[in-house]
N, C-alpha and C positions, 0 to 999 in steps of 0.2 A: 490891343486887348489880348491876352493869353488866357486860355482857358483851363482850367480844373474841374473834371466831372461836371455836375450842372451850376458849378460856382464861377466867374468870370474877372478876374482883375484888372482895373482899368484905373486911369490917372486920373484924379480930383482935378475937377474944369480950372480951378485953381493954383494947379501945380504943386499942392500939397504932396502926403503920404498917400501911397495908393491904399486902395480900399478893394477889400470884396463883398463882392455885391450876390444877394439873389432874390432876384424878384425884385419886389418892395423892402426886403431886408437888407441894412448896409453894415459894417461893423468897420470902423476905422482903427487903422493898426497902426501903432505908436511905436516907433524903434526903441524908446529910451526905455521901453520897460522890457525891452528885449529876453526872453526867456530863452523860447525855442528861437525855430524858423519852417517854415514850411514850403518846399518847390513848388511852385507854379509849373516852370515846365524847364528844360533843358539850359535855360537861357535865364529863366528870371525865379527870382526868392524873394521873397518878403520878408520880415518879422512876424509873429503870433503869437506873442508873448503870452497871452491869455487864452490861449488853443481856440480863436473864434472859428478855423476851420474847422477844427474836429467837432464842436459844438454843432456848426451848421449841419454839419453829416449826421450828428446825429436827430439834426429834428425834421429829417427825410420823413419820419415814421409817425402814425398815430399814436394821442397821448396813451392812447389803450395798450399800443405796443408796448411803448415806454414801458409804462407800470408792468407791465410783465415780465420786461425786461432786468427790472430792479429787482422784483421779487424773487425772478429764479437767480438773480445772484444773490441777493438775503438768502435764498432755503438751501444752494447749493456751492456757496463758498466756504471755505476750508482755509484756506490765508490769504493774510493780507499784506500784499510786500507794497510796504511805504519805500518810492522813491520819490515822489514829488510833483507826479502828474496823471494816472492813474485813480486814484482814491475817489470812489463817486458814493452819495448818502448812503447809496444801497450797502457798499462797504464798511462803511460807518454804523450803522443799523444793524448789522450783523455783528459786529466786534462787541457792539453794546449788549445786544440783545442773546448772543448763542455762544457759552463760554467754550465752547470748543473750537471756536476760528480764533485761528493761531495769528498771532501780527508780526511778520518780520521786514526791519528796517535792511534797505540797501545801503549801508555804513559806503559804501565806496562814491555812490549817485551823491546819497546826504550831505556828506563832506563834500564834496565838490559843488554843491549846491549853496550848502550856507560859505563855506570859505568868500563864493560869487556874492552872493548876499551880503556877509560882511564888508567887501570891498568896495559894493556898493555904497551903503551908508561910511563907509568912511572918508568916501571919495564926496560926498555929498556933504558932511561934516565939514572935511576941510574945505570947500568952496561955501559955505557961511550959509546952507538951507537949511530950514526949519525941518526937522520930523519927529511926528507923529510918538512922544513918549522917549524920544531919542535926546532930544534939545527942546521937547516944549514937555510942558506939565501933560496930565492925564484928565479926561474926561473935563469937568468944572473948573478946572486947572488949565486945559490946555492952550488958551491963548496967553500964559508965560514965558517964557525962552530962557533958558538956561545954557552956560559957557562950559558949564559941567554934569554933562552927560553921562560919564563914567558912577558918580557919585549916585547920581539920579538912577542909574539900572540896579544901583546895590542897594536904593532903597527901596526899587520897586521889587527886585527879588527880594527882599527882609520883610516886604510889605506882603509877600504874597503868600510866603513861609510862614507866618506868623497866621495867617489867615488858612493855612492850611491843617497846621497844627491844632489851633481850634476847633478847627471840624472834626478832628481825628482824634480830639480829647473830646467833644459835646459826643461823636458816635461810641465811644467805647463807654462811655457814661450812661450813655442810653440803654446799649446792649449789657450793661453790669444791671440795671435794672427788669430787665426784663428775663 
């Protein structure tokens, strides 16, 4: 067992995927969705694909903390640089709500994010899985499977254009009337 702060990684009695544990909270870490990685210690690394350490570090604190901690980033954020792990409500609530927090994209992070992404699902396409809007339908639709995926994202972008467009012909219609 290697230790992290008060978090301990130790081998599933089963010889699965190790797991970090604290307390009575366990979070099981899945290689295949591999994002990040986070050290243990000198010797040993994990996968965290879903930041479940950074998560558990953060709920050290009372929720009272928390909340405070959101709000002084809602009152006292200024930008917000999307790269892809970072972004918490409190930043999102700002961006929506204070039109003077500025949003800048890390174009370098981004790209080398979706590129990974993309070669995910492609690599997953060519081995014959189902996903999510990719090879199956959408919502009421989605237990369909389609061989043409391609076809299917230019309808759902045309789908989605068109529904945007709407909105942006019903609000200038509204605000002509008023």
């Amino acid at each position: 067992m290697a230790k992290t702060g008060s978090l301990a990684l130790t081998d599933m009695v089963d010889g699965s995927d190790p797991i970090i544990s604290k307390k009575n909270h366990v979070a099981a870490l899945d290689s295949s969705l591999c994002i990040g990685s986070v050290v243990i210690d000198s010797e040993t690394s994990c996968s965290d694909p879903l930041q479940w350490a950074r998560a558990a570090a953060e709920l050290q604190c009372s929720h009272l903390e928390e909340v405070r901690g959101m709000v002084k980033t809602f009152t006292e954020c200024k930008e917000v640089v999307l790269e892809g792990v970072s972004l918490t409500v409190a930043h999102v609530a700002a961006v929506a709500r204070r039109l003077e927090v500025r949003v800048v994209l890390d174009i370098a992070v981004a790209k080398t994010r979706v590129d990974k992404s993309s070669n995910w699902v492609l690599s997953k396409i060519m081995k014959g899985s189902d996903i999510y809007g990719v090879t199956t339908g959408f919502g009421a639709t989605s237990h369909r499977r389609t061989q043409q995926g391609v076809e299917l994202q230019k309808e759902l972008i045309r789908c989605l254009v068109s529904w945007l467009l709407n909105l942006i012909q019903l609000l200038l219609h509204t605000m002509a009337q008023t």
